[in-house]
MARTI-712972 format. One record per atom (N, C-alpha, C, O): z, y, x; chain. Coordinates in Angstrom, 1 decimal. Last residue first. Example, Ala and Ser with C-alpha at 12.3 -4.5 7.8 and 13.67 -1.06 7.14 Angstrom:
BEGIN
+--------+--------+--------+--------+
|      z |      y |      x | cadena |
+--------+--------+--------+--------+
|    7.1 |   -2.2 |   12.8 |      A |
|    7.1 |   -1.1 |   13.7 |      A |
|    7.9 |    0.0 |   12.9 |      A |
|    8.0 |    1.1 |   13.4 |      A |
|    7.8 |   -5.7 |   13.2 |      A |
|    7.8 |   -4.5 |   12.3 |      A |
|    7.8 |   -3.3 |   13.2 |      A |
|    8.5 |   -3.3 |   14.2 |      A |
+--------+--------+--------+--------+
This chain:
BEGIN
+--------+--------+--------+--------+
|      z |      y |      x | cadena |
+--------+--------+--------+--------+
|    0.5 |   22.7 |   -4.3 |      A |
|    0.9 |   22.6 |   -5.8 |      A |
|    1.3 |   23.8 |   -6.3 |      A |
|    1.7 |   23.9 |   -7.4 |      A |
|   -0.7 |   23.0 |   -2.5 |      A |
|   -1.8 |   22.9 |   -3.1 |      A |
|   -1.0 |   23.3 |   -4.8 |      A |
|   -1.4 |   23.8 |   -5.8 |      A |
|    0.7 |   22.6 |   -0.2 |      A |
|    0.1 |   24.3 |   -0.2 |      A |
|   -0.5 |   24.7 |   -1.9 |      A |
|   -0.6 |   25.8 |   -2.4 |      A |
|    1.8 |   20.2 |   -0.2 |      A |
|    2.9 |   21.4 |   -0.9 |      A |
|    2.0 |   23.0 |   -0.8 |      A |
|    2.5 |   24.1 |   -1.0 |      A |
|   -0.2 |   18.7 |    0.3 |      A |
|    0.2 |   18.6 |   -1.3 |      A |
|    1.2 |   19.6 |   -1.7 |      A |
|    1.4 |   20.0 |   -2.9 |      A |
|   -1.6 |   19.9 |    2.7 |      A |
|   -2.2 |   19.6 |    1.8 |      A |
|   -1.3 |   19.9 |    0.6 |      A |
|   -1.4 |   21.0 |   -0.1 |      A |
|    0.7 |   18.3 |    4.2 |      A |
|    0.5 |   20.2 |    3.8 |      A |
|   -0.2 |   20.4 |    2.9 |      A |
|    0.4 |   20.9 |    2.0 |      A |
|    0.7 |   15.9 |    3.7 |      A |
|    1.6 |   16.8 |    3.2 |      A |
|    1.7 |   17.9 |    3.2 |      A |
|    2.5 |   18.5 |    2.4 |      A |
|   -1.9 |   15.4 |    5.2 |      A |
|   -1.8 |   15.2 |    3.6 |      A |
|   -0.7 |   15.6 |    3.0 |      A |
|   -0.7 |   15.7 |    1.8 |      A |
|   -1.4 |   16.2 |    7.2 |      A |
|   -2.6 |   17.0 |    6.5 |      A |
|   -2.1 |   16.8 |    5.3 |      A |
|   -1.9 |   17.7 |    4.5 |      A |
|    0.9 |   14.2 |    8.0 |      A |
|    0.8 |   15.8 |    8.3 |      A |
|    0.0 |   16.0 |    7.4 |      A |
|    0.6 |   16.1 |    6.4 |      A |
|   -0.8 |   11.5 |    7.8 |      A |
|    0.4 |   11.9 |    6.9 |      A |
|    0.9 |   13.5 |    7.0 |      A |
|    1.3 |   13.9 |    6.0 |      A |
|   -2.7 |   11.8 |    9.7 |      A |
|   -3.1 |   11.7 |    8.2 |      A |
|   -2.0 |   12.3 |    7.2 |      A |
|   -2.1 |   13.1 |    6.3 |      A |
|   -1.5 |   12.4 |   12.3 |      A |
|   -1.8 |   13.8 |   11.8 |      A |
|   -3.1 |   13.4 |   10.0 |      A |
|   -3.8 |   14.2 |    9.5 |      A |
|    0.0 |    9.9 |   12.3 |      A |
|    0.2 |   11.0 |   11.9 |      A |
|   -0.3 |   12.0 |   11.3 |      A |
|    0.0 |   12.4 |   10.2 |      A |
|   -2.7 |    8.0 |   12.5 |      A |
|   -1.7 |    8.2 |   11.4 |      A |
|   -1.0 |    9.3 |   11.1 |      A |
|   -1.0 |    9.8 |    9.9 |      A |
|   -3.2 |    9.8 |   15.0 |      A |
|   -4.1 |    9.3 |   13.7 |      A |
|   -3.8 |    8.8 |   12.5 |      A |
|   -4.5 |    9.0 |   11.5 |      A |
|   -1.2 |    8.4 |   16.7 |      A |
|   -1.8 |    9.8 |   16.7 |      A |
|   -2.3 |   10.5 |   15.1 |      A |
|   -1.8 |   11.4 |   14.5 |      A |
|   -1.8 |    5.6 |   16.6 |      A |
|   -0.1 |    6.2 |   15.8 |      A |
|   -0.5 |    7.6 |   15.9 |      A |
|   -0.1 |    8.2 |   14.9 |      A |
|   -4.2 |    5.7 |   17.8 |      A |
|   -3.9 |    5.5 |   16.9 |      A |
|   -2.8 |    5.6 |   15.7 |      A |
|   -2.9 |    5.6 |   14.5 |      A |
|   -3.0 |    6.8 |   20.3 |      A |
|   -4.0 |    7.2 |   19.7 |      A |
|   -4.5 |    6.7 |   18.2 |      A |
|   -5.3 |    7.4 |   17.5 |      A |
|   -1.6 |    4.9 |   21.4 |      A |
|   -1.1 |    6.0 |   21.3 |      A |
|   -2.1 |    7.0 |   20.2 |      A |
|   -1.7 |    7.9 |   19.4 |      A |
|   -3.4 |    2.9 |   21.9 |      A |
|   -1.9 |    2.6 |   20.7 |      A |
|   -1.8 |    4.5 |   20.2 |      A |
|   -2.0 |    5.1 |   19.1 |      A |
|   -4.7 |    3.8 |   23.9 |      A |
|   -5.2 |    3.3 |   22.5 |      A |
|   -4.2 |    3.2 |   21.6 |      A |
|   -4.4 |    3.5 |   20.4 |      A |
|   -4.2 |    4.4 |   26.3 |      A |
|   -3.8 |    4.9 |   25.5 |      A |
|   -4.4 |    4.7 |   24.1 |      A |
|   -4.4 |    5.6 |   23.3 |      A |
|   -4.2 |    1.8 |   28.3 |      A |
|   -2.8 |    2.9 |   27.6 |      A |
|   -2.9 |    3.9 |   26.7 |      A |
|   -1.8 |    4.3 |   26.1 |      A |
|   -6.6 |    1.0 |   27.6 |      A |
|   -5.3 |    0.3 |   26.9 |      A |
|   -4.3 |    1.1 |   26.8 |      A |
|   -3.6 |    1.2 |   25.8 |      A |
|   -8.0 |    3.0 |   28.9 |      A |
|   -8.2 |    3.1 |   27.6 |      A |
|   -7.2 |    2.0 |   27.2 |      A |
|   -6.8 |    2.3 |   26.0 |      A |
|   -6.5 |    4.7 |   32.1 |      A |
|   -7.1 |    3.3 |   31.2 |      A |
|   -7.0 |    3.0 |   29.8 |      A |
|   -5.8 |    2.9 |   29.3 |      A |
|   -8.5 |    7.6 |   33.2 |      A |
|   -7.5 |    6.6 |   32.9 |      A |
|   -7.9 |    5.5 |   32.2 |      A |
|   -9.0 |    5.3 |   31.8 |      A |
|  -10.6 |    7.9 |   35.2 |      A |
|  -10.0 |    8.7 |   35.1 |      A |
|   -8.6 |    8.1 |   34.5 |      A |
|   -7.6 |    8.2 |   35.2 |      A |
|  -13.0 |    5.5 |   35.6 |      A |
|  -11.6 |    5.7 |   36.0 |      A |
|  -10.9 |    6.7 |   36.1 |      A |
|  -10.4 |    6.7 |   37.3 |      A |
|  -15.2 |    6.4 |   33.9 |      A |
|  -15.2 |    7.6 |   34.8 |      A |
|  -13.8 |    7.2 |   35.8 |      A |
|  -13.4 |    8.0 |   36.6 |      A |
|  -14.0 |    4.8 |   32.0 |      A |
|  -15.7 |    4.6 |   32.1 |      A |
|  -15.6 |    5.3 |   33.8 |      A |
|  -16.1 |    4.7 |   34.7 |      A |
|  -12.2 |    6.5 |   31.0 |      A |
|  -11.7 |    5.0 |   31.0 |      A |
|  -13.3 |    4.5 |   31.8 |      A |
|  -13.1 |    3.4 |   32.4 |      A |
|  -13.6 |    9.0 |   29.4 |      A |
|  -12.7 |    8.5 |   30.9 |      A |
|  -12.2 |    7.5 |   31.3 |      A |
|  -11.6 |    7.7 |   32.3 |      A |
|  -14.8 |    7.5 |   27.6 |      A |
|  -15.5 |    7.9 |   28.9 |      A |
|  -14.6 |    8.2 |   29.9 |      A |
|  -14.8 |    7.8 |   31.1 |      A |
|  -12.7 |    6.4 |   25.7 |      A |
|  -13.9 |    5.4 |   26.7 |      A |
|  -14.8 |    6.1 |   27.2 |      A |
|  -15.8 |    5.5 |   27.4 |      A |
|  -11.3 |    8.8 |   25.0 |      A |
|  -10.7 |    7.8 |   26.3 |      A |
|  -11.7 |    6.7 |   26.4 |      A |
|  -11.5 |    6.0 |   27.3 |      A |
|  -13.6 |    9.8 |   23.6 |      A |
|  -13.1 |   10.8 |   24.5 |      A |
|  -12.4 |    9.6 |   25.6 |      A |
|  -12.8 |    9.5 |   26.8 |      A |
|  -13.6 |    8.0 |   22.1 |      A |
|  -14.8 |    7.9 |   22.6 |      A |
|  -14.3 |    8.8 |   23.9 |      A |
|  -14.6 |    8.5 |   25.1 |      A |
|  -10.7 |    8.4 |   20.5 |      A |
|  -11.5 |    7.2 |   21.4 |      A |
|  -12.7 |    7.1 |   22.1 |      A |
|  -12.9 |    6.1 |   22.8 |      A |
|  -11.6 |   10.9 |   19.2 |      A |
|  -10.4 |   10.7 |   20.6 |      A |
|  -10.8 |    9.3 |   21.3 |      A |
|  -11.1 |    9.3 |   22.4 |      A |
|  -13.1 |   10.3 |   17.8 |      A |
|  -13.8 |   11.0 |   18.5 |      A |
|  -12.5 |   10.9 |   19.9 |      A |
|  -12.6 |   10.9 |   21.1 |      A |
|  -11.3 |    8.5 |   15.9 |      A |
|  -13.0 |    8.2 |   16.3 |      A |
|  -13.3 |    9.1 |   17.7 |      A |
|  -13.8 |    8.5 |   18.7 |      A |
|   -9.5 |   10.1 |   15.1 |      A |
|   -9.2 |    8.9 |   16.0 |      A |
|  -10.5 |    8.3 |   16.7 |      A |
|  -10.6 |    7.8 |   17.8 |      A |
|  -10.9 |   12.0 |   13.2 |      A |
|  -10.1 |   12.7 |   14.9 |      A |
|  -10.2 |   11.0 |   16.0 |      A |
|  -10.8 |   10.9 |   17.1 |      A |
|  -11.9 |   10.2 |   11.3 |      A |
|  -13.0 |   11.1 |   12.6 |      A |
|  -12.0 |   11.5 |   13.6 |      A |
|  -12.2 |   11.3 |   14.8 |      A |
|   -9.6 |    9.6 |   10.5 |      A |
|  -10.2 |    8.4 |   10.8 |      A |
|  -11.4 |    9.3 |   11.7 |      A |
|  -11.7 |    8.9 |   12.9 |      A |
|   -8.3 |   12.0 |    9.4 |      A |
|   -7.5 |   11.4 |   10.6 |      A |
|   -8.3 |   10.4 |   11.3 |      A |
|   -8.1 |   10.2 |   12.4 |      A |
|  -10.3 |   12.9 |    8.0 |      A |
|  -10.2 |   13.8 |    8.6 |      A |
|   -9.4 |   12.8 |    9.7 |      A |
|   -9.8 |   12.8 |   10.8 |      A |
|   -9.8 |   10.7 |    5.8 |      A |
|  -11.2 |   10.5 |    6.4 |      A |
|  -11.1 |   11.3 |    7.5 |      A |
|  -11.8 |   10.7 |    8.4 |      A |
|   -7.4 |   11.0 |    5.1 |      A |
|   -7.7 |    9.7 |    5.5 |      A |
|   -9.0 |    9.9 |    6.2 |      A |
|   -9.2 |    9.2 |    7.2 |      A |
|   -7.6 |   13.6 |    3.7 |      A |
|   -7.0 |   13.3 |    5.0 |      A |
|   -7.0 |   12.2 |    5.6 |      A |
|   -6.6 |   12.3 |    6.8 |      A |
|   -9.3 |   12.6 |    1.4 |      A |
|   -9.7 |   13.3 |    2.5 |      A |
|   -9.1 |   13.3 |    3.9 |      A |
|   -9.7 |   13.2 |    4.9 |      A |
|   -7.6 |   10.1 |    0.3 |      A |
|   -8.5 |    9.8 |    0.4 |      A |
|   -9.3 |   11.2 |    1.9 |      A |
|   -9.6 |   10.9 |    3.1 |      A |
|   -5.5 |   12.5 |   -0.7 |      A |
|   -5.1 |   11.2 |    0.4 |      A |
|   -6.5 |   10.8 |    1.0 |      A |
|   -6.6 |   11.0 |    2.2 |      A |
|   -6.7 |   14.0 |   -2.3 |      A |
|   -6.5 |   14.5 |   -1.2 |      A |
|   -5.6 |   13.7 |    0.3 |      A |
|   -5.3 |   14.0 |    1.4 |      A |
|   -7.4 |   12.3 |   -4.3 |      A |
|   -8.3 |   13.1 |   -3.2 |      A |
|   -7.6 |   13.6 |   -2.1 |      A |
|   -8.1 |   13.6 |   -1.0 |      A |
|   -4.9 |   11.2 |   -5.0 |      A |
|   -5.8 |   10.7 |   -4.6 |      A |
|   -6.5 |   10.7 |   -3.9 |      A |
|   -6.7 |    9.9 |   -3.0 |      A |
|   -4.0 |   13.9 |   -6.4 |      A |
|   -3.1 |   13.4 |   -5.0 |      A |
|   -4.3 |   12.0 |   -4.2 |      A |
|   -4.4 |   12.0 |   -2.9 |      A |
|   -6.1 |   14.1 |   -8.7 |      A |
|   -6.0 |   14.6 |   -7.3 |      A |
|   -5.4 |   14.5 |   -6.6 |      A |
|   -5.8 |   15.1 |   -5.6 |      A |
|   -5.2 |   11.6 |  -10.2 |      A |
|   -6.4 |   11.9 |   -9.6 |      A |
|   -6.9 |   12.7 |   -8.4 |      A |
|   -7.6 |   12.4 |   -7.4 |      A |
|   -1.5 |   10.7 |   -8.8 |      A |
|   -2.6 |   11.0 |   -9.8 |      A |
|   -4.4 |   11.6 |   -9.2 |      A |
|   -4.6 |   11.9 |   -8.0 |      A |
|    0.2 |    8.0 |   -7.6 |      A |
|   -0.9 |    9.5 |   -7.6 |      A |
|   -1.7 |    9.3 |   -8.2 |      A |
|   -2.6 |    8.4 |   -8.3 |      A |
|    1.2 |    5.2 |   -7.7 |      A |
|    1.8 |    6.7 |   -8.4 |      A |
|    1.4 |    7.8 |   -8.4 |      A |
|    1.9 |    8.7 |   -9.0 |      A |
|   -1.2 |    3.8 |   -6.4 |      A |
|   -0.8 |    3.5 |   -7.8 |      A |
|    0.2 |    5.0 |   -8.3 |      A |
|   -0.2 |    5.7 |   -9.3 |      A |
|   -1.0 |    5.1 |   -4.2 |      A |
|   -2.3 |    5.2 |   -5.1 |      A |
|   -1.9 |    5.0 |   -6.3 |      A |
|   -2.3 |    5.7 |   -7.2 |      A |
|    1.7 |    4.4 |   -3.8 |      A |
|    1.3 |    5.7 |   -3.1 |      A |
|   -0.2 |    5.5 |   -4.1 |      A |
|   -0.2 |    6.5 |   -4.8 |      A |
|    1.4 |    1.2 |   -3.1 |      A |
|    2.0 |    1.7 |   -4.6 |      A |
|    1.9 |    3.1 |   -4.3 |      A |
|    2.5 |    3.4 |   -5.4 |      A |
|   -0.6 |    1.0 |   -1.0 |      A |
|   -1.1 |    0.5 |   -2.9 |      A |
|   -0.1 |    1.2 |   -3.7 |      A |
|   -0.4 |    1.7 |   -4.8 |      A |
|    0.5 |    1.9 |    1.2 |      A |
|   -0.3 |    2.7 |    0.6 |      A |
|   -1.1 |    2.6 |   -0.7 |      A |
|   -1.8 |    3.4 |   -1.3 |      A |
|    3.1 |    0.0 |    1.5 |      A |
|    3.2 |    1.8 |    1.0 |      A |
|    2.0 |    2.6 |    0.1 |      A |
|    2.0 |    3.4 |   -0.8 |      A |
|    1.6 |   -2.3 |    1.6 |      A |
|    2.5 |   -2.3 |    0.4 |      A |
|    2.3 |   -0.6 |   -0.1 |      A |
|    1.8 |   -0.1 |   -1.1 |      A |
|    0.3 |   -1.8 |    4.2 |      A |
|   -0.9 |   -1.8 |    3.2 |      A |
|   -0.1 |   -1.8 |    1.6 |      A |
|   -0.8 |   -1.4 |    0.6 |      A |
|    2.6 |   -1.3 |    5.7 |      A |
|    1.4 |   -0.3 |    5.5 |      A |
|    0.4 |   -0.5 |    4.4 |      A |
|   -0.2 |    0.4 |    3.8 |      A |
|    3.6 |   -4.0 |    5.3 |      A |
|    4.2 |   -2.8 |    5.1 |      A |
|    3.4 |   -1.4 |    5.0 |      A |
|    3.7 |   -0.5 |    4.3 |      A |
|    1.5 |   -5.6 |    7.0 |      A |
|    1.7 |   -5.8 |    5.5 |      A |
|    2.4 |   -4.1 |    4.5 |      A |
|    2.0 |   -3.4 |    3.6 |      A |
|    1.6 |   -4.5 |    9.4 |      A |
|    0.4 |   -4.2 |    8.5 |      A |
|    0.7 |   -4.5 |    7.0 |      A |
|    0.3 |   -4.0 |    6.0 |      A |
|    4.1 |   -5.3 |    9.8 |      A |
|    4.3 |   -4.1 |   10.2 |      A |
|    2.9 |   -4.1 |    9.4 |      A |
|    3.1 |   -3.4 |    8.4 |      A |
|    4.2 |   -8.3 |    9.7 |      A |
|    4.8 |   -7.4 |    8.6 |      A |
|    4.7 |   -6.0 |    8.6 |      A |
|    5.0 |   -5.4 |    7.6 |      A |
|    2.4 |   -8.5 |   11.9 |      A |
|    1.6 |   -8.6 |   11.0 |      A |
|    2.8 |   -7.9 |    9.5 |      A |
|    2.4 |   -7.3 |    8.5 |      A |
|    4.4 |   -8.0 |   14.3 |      A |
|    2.9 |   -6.9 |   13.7 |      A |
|    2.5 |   -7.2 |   12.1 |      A |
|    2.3 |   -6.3 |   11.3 |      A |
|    5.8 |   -9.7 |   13.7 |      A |
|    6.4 |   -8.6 |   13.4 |      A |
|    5.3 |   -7.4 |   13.5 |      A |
|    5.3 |   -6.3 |   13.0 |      A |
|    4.5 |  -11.7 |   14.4 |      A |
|    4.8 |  -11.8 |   13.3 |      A |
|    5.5 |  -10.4 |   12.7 |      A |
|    5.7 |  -10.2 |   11.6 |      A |
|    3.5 |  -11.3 |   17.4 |      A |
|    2.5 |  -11.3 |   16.1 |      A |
|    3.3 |  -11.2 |   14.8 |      A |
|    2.7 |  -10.6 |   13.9 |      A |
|    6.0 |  -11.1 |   18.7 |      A |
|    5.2 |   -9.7 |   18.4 |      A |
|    4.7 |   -9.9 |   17.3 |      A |
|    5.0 |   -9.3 |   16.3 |      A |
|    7.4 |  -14.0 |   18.0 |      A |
|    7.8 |  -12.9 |   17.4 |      A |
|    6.7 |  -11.6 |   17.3 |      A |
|    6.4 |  -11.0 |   16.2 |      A |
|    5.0 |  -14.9 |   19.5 |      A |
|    5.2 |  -15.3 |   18.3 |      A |
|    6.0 |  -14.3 |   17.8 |      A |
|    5.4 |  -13.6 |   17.0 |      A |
|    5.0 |  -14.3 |   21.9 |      A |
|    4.1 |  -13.9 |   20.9 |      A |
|    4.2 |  -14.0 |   19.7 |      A |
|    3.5 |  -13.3 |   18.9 |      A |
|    7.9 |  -15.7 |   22.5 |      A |
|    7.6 |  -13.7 |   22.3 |      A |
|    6.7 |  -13.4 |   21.6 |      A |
|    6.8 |  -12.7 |   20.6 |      A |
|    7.2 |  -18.2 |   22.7 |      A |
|    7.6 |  -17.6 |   21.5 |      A |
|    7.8 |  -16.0 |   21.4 |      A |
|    7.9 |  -15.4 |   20.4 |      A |
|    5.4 |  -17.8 |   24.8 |      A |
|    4.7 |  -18.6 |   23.3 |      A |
|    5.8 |  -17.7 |   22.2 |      A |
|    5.5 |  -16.9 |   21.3 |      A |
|    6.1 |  -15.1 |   26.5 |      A |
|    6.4 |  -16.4 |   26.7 |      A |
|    5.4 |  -16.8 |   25.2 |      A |
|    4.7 |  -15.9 |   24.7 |      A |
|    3.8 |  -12.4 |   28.1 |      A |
|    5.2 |  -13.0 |   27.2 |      A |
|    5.2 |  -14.5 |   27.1 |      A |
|    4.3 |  -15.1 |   27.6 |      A |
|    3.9 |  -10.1 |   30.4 |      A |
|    4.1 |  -11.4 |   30.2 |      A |
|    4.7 |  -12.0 |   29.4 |      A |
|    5.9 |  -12.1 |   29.5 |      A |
|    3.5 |   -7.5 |   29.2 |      A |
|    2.2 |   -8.2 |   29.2 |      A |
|    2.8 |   -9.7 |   29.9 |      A |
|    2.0 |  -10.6 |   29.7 |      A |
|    5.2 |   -5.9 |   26.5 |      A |
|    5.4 |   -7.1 |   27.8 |      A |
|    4.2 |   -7.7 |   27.9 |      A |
|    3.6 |   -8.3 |   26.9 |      A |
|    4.9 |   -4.9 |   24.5 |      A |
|    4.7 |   -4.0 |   25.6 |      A |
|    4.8 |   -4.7 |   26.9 |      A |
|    4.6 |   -4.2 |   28.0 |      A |
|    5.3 |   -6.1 |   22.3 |      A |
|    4.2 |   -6.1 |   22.5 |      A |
|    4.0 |   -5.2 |   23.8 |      A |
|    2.8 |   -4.8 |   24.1 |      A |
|    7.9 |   -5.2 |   21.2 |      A |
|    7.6 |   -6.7 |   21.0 |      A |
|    6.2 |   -6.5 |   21.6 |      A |
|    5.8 |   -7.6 |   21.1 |      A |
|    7.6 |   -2.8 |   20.5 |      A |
|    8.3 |   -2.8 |   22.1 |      A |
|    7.9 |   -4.1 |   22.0 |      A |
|    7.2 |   -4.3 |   23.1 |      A |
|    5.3 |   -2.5 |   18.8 |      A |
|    5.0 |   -2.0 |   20.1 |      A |
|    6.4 |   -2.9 |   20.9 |      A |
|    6.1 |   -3.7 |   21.8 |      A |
|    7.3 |   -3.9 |   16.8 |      A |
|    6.0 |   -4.5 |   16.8 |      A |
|    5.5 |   -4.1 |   18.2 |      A |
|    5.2 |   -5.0 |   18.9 |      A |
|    9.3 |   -1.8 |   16.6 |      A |
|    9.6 |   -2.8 |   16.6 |      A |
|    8.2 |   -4.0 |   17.4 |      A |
|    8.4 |   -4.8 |   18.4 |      A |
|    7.9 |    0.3 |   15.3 |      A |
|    8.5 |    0.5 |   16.9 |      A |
|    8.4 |   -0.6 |   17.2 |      A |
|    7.6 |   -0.8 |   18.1 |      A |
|    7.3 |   -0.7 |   12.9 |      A |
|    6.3 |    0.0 |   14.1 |      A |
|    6.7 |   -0.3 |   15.7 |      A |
|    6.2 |   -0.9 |   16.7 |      A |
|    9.7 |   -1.0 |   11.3 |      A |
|    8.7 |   -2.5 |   12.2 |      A |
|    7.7 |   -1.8 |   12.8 |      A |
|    7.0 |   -2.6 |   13.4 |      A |
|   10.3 |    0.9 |   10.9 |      A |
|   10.8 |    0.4 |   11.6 |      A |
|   10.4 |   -0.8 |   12.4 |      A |
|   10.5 |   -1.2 |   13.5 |      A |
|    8.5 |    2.1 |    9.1 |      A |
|    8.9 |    3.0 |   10.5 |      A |
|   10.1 |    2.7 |   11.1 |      A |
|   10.9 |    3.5 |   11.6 |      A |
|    7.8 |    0.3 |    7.2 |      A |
|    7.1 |    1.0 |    8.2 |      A |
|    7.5 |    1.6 |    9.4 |      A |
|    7.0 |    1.6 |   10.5 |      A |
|   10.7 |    0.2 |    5.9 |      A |
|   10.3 |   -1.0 |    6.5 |      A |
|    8.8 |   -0.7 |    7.6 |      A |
|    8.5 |   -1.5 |    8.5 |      A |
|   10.7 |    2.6 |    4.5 |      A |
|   11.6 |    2.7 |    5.4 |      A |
|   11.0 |    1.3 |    6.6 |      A |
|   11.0 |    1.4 |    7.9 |      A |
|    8.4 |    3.3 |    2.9 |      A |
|    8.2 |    3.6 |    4.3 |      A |
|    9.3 |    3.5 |    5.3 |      A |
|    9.3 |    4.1 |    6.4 |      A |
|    9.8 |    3.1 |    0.6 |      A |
|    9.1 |    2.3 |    0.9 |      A |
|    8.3 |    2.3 |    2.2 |      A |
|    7.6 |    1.4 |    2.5 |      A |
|   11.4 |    5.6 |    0.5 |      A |
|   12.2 |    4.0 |    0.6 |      A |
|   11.1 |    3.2 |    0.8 |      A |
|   11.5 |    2.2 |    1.5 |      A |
|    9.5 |    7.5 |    0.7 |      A |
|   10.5 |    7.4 |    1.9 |      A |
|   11.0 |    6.2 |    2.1 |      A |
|   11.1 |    5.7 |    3.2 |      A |
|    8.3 |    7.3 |   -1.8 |      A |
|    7.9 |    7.3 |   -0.7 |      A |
|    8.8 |    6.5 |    0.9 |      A |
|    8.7 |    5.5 |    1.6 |      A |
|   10.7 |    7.6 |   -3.6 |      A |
|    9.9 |    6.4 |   -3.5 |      A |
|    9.3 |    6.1 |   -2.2 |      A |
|    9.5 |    5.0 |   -1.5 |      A |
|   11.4 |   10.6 |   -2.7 |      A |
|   12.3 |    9.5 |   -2.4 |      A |
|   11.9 |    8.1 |   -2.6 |      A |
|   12.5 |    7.3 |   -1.9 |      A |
|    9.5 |   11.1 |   -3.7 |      A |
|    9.2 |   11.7 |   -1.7 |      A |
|   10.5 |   10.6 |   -1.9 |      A |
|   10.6 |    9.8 |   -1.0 |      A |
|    9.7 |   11.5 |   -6.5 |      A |
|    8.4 |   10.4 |   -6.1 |      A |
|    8.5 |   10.4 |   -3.9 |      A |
|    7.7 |    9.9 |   -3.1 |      A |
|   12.0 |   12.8 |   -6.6 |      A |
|   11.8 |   11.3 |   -6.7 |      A |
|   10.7 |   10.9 |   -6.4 |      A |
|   10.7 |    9.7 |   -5.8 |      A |
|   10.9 |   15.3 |   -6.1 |      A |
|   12.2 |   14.5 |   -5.1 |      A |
|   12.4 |   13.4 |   -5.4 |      A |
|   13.0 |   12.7 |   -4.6 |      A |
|    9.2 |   15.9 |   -8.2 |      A |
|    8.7 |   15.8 |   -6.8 |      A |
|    9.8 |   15.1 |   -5.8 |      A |
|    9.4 |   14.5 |   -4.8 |      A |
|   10.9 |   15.5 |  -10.3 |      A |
|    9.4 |   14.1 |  -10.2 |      A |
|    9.2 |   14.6 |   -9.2 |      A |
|    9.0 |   13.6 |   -8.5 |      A |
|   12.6 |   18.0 |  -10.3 |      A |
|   12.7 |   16.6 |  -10.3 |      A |
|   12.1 |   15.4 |   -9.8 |      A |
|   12.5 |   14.5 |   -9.1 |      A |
|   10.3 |   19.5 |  -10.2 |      A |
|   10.9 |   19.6 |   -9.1 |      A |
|   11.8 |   18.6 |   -8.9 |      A |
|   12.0 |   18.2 |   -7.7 |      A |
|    9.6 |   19.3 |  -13.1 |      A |
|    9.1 |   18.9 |  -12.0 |      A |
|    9.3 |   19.1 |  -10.8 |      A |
|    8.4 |   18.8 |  -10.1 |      A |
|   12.0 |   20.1 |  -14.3 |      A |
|   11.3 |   18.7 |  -14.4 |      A |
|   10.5 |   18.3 |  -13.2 |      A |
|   10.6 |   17.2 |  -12.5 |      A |
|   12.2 |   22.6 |  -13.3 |      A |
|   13.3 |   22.0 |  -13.4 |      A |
|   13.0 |   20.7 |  -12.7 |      A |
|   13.2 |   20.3 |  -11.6 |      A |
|   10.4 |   24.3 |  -14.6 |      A |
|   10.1 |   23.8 |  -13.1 |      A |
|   10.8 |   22.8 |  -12.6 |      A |
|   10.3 |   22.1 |  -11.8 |      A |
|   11.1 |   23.6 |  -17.4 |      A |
|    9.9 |   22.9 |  -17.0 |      A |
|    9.8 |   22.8 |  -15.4 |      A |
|    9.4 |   21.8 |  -14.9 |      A |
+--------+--------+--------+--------+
């Protein structure tokens, strides 16, 4: 029986993985495509187009990731979603008062702060699922 399910856990992290291969490529991809504040028509055009597969690919991973978790993998996606969405909340407010104070400039670090906030969703929610099982 541990067998089995030790099985279903290395397939469902190898589903994962394969479907987050096109996320954590078009990430990078989409920033360096976007790090030129002079771009030509067609630069933008590549950024925007390789942003917008970069959101499509996040919203693919996280429908079939709901669709293969069960009730409580759910919850506990759903909480670390909420726990990463208040960090990113409160870190932003933190860089629009220094950004306010010219201490630094809230464009530099907005990206940063948001790939921040993904992480530490995907962190919680993997400690989360291997403390839990």
């Amino acid at each position: 029986m541990a067998e089995q399910q030790d099985q279903a856990t290395r397939a469902a992290r190898r589903a994962v993985l394969i479907d987050g291969l096109p996320v954590a490529l078009l990430g990078p991809v989409a920033l360096a495509l976007g790090s030129n504040p002079d771009q030509s028509p067609a630069q933008k055009a590549w950024w925007i187009s390789a942003t917008a597969a970069f959101a499509l690919a996040v919203a693919w991973v996280l429908f079939r990731a709901f669709r293969r978790a069960d009730e409580y993998l759910r919850k506990i996606q759903l909480e670390s979603m909420a726990i990463a969405f208040a960090a990113v909340l409160v870190a932003l407010q933190v860089a629009t008062v220094l950004d306010a104070t010219d201490i630094i400039q809230l464009h530099q670090l907005a990206q940063l702060i948001l790939l921040g906030g993904v992480a530490l969703w995907l962190t919680i929610a993997d400690l989360r699922t291997r403390v839990h099982r």
